[in-house]
KEKE-3310 file (N, C-alpha, C; in steps of 0.2 Angstrom, whole numbers, plus 5000, padded with zeros to 4 digits):
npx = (5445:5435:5418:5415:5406:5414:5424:5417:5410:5419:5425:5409:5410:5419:5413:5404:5411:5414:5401:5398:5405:5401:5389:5390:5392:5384:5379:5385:5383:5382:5365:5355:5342:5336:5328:5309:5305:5312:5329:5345:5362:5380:5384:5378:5383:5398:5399:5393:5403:5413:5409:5410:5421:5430:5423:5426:5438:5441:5432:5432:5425:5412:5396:5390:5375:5372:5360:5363:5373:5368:5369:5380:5391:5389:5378:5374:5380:5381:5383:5372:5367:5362:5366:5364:5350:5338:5339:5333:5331:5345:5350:5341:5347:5343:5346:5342:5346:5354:5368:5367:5370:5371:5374:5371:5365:5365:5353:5348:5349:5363:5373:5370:5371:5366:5372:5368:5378:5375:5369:5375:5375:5376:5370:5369:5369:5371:5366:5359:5365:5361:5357:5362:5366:5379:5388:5379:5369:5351:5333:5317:5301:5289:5276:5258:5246:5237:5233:5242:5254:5267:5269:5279:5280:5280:5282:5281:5290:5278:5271:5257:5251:5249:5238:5236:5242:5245:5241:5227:5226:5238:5226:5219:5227:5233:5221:5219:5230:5242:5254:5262:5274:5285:5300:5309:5319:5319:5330:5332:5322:5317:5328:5323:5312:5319:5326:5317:5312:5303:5284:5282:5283:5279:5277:5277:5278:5295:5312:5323:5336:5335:5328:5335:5347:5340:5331:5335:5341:5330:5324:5334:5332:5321:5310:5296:5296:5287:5275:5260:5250:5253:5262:5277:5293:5305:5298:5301:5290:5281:5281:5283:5288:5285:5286:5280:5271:5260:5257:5245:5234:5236:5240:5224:5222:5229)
npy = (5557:5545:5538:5521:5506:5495:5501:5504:5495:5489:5497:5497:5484:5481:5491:5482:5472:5478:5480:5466:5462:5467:5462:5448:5450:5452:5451:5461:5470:5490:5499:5512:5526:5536:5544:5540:5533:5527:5516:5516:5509:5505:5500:5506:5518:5516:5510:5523:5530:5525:5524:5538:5542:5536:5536:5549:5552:5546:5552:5567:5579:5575:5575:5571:5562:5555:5545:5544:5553:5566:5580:5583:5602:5602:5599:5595:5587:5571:5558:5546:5537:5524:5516:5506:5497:5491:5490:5485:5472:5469:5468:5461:5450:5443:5442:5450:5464:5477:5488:5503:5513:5526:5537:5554:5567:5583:5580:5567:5550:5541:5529:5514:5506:5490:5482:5465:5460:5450:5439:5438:5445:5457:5469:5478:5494:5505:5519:5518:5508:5493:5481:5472:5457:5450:5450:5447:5450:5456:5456:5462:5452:5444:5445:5446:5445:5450:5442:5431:5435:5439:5450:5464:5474:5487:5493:5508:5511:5512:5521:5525:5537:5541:5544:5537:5521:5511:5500:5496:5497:5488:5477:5478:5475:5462:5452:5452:5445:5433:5429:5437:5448:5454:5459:5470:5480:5492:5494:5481:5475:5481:5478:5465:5465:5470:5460:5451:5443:5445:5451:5466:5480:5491:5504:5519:5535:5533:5539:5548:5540:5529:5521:5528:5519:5507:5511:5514:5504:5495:5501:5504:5488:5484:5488:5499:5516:5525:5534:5534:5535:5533:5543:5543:5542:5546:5543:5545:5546:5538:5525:5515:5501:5491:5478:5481:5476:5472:5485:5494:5487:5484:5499:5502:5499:5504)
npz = (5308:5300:5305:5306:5303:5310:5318:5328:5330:5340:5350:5356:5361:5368:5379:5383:5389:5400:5406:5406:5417:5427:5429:5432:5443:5453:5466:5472:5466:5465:5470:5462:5464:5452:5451:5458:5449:5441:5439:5441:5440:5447:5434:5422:5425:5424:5409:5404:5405:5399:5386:5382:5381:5374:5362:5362:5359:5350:5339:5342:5336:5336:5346:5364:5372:5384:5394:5406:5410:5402:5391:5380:5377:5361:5350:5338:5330:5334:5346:5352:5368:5375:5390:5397:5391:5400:5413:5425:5422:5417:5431:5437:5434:5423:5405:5396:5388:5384:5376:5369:5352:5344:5330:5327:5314:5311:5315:5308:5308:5304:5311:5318:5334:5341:5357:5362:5377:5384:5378:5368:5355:5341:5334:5318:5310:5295:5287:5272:5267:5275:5287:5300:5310:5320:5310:5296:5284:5289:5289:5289:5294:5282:5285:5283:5291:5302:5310:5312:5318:5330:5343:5351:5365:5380:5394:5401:5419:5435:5430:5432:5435:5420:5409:5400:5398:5392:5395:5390:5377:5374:5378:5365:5356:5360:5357:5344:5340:5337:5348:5360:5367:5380:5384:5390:5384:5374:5367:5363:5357:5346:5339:5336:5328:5318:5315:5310:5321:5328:5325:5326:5335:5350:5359:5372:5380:5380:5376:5366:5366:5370:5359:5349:5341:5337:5329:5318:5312:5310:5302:5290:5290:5281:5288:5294:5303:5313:5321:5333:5323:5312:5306:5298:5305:5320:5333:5351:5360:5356:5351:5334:5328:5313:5300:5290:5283:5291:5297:5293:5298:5311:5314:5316:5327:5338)
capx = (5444:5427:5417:5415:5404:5419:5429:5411:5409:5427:5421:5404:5410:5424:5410:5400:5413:5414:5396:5399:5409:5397:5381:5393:5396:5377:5378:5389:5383:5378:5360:5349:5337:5337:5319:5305:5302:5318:5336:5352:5365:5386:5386:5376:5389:5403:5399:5395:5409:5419:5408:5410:5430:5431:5421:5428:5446:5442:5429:5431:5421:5404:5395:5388:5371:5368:5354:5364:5376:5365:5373:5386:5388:5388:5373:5371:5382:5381:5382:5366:5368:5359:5374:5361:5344:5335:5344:5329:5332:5350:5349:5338:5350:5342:5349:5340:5347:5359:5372:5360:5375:5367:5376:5364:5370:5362:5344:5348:5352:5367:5372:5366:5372:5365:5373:5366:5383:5374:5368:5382:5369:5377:5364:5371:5366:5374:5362:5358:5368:5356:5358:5364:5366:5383:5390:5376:5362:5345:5329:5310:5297:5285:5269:5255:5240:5241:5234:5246:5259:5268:5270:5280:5279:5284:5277:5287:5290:5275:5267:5248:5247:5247:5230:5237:5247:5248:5236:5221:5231:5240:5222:5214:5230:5233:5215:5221:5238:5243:5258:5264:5282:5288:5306:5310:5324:5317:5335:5331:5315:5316:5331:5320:5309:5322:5326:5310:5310:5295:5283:5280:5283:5275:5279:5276:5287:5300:5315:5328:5341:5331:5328:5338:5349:5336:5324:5340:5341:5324:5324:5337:5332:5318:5305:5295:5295:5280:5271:5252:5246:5259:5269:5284:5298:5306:5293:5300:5284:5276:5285:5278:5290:5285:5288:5275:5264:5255:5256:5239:5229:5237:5238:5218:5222:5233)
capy = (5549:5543:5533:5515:5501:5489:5504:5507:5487:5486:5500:5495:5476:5484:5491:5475:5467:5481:5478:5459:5461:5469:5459:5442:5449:5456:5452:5467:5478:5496:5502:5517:5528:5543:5547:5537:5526:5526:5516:5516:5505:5509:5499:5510:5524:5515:5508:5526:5535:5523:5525:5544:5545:5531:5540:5558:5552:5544:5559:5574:5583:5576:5580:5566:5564:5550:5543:5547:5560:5571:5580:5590:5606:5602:5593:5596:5580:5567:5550:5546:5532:5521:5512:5499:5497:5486:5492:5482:5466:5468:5469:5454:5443:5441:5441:5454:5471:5479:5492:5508:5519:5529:5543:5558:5570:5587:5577:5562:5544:5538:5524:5513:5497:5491:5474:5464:5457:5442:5435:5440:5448:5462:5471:5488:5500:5511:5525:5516:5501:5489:5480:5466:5455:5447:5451:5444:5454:5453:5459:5460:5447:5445:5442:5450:5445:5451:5437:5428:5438:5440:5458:5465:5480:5488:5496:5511:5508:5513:5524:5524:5543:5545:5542:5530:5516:5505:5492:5497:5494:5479:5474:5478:5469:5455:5449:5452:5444:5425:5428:5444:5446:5460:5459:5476:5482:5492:5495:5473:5473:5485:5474:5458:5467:5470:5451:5443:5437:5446:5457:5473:5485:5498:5510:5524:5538:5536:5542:5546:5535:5521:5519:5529:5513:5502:5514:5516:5496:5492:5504:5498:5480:5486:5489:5505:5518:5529:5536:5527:5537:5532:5547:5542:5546:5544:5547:5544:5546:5535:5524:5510:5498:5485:5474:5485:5469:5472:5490:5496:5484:5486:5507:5503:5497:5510)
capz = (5307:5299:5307:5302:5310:5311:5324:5332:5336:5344:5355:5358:5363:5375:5383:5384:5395:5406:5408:5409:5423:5434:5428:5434:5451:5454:5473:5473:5462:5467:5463:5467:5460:5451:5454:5460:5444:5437:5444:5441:5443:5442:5429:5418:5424:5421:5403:5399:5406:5393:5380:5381:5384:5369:5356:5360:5359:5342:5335:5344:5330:5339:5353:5366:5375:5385:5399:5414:5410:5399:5386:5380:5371:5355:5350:5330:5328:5340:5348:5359:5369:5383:5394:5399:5391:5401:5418:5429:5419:5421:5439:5440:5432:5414:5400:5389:5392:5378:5375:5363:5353:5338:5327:5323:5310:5309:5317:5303:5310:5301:5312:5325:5336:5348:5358:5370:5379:5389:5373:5362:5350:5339:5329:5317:5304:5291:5283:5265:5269:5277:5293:5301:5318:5318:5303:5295:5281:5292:5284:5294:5291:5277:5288:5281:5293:5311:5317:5315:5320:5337:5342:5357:5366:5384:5399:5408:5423:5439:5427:5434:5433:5415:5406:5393:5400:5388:5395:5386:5370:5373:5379:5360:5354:5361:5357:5339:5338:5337:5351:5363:5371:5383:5385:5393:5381:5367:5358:5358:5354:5338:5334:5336:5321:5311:5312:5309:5326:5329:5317:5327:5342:5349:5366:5373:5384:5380:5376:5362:5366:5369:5352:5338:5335:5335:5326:5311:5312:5307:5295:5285:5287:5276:5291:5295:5311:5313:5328:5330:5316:5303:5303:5298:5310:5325:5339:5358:5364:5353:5344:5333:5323:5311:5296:5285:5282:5296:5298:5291:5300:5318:5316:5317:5336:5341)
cpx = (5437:5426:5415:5415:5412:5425:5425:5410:5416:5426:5417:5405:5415:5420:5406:5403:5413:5406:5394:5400:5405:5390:5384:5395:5390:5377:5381:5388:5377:5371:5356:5344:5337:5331:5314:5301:5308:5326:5340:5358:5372:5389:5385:5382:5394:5403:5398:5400:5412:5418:5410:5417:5430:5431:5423:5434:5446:5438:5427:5427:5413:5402:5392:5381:5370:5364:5356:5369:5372:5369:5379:5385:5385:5384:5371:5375:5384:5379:5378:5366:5364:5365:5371:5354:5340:5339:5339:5329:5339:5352:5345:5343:5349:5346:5347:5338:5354:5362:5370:5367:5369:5373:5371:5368:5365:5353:5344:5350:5357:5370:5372:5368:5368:5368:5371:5372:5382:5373:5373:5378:5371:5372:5368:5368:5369:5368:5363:5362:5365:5359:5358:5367:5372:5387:5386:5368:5355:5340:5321:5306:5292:5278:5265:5249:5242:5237:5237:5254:5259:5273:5273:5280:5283:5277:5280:5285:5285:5271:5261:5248:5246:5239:5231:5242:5248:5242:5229:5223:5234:5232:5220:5219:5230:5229:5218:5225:5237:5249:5261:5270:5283:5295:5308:5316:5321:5321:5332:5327:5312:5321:5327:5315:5312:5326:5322:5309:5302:5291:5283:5283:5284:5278:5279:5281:5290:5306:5322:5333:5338:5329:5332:5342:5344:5333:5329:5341:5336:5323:5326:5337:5324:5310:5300:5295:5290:5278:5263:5248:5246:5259:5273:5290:5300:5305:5296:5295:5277:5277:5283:5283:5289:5287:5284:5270:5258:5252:5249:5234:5230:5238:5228:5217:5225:5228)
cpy = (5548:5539:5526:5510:5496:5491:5505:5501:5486:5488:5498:5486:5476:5486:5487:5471:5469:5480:5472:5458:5462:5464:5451:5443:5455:5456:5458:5475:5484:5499:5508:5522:5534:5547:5540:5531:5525:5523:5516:5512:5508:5506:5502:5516:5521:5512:5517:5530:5532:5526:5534:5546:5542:5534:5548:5557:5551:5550:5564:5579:5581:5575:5572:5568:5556:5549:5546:5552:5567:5575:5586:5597:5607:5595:5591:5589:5578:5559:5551:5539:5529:5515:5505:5499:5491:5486:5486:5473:5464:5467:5462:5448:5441:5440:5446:5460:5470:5484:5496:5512:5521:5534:5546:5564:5576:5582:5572:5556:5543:5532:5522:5504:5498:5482:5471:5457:5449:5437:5435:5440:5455:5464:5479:5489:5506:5514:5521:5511:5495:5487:5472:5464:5451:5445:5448:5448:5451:5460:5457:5455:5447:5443:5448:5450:5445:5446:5431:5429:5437:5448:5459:5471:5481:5492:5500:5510:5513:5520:5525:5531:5544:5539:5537:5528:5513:5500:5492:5495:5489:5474:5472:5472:5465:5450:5447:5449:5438:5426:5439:5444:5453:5461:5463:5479:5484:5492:5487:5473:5476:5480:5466:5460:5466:5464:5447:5442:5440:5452:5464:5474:5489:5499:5515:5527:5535:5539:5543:5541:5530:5518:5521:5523:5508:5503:5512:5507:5495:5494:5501:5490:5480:5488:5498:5508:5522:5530:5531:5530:5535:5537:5544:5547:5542:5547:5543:5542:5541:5530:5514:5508:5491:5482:5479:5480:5473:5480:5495:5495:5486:5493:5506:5502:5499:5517)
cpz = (5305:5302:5301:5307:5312:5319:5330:5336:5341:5351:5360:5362:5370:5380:5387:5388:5400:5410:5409:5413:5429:5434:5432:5441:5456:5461:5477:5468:5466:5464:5466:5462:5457:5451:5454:5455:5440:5442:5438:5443:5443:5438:5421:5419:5417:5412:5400:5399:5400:5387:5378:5379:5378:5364:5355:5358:5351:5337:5342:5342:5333:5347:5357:5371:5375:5393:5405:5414:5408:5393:5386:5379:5365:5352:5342:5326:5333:5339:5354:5359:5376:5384:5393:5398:5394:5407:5423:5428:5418:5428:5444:5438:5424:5408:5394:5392:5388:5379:5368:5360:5346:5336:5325:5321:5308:5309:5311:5307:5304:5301:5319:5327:5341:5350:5363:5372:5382:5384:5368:5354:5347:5335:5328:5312:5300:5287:5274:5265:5272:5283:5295:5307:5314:5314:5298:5291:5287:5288:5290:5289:5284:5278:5286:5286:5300:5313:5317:5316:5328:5337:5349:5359:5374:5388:5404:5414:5429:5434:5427:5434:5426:5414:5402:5395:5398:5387:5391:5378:5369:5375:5371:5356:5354:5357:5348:5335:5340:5346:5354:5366:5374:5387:5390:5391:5375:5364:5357:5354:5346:5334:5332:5329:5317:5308:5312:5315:5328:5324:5317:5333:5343:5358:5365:5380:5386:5378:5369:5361:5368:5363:5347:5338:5334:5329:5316:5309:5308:5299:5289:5285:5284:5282:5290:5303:5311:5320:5328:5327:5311:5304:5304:5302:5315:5330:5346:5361:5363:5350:5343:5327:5318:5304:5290:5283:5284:5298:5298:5296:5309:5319:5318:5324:5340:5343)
residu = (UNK:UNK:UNK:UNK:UNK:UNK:UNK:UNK:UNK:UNK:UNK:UNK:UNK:UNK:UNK:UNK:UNK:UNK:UNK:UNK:UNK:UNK:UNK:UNK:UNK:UNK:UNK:UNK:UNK:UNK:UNK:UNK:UNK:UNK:UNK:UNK:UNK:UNK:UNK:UNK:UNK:UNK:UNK:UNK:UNK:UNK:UNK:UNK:UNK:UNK:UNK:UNK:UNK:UNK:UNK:UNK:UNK:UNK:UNK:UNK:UNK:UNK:UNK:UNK:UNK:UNK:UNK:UNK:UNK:UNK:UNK:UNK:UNK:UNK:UNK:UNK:UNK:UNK:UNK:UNK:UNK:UNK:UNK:UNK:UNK:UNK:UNK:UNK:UNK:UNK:UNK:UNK:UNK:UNK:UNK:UNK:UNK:UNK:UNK:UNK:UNK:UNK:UNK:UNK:UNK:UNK:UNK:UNK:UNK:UNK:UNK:UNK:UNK:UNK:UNK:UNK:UNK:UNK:UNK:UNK:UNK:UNK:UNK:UNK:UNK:UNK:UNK:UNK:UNK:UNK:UNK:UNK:UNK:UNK:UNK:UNK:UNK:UNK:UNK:UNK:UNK:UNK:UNK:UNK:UNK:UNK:UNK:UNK:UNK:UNK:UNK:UNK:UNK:UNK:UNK:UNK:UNK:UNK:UNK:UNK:UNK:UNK:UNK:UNK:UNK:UNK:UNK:UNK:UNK:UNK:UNK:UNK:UNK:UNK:UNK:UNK:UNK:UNK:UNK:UNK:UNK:UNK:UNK:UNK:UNK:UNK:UNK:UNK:UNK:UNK:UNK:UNK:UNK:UNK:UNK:UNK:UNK:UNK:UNK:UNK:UNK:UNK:UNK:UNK:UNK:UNK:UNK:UNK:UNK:UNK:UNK:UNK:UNK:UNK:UNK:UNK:UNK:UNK:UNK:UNK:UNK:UNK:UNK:UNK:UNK:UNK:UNK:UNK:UNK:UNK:UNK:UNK:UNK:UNK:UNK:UNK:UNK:UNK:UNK:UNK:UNK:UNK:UNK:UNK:UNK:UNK:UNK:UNK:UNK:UNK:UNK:UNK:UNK:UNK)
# end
């Protein structure tokens, strides 16, 4: 059976209530940690058991790799998923914290949703097909001058051993930038580029699933994804999406 976002969102939206359910009954929800800077909750389970049974039942033909299972065998086609991006912000009650699925095809993104269930916020992506929240074409902004743009970024979580934490960076930014926002949801935060809502965002360690739908979303809503050099790509470790307006000026601050 081919994929096709329309059997991906049925999916993807089925899992969204599975993680309703638990997000509306948070005085009960189970949480713990899977290492000293990272939790867990079993809602991230449970959304991705589904997601996993879901997607093997309907393509068998690919392999699965996500945040808390890890992966399968078969890796050369695959769905890579985060259950609950933004598990911390869940947890608290918020509202901004999505459901990441991606397709990757031979190391290719093909297609990418990502939905944030509290907001009822779909964002997808087909390979050469553009990209759209809600059924809805969305396309990045047309701001050319970083200062007056609003830019968002992230800051993993108790990270004071590594050398480059972010803060020195959002420092030189900031100063730069008309407006800052730090949601804690990069699959949102890429989709907030590739809707105009904001012009750029930048983070560091993290992780594949944390971004390929976002990263394939921006894309096709005509943005760029690059590491903080400008190579083009899709850098985990370093990952810098914006509108291209701005892109020149702000690699100079990276």
């Amino acid at each position: 059976m081919p994929v096709t976002l329309n059997i991906l969102e049925n999916i993807v939206r089925l899992a969204g209530e599975i993680a309703l359910s638990h997000f509306n009954d948070l005085q009960n929800l189970e949480i713990s940690q899977k290492s000293p800077r990272d939790f867990v909750t079993a809602a991230d389970v449970a959304v991705e058991k589904f997601l996993q049974k879901e997607l093997a039942d309907k393509y068998p033909e690919y392999g699965f790799w996500g945040e808390e299972s890890g992966k399968t065998e078969y890796q050369d086609q695959r769905w890579i998923v985060d259950p609950i991006d933004g598990t911390h912000s869940f947890a608290k009650g918020q509202y901004f914290w999505s459901i990441s699925v991606a397709l990757e095809i031979d190391g290719e993104l093909i297609i990418g949703a990502v939905f944030a269930p509290a907001l009822d916020d779909y964002y997808c992506a087909q390979k050469d097909k553009g990209a759209f929240k809600n059924g809805k074409k969305i396309s990045v902004s047309n701001e050319l001058d970083l200062a007056n743009s609003m830019v968002g970024t992230g800051f993993a979580c108790l990270r004071s051993y590594l050398e480059e934490n972010n803060l020195e960076r959002f420092g030189r930014i900031a100063q730069r930038t008309t407006g800052q926002r730090r949601f804690g949801s990069a699959a949102m935060d890429m989709c907030l580029v590739a809707d105009g809502q904001i012009d750029a965002f930048w983070e560091q360690e993290l992780n594949l699933y944390d971004i390929a739908a976002g990263a394939l979303i921006v894309l096709e809503a005509g943005g760029t994804v690059t590491d903080f050099k400008g190579n083009n790509g899709i850098f985990p470790k370093q990952i810098l999406a914006s509108n291209g307006g701005i892109l020149k000026e702000l690699l100079t601050l990276m």
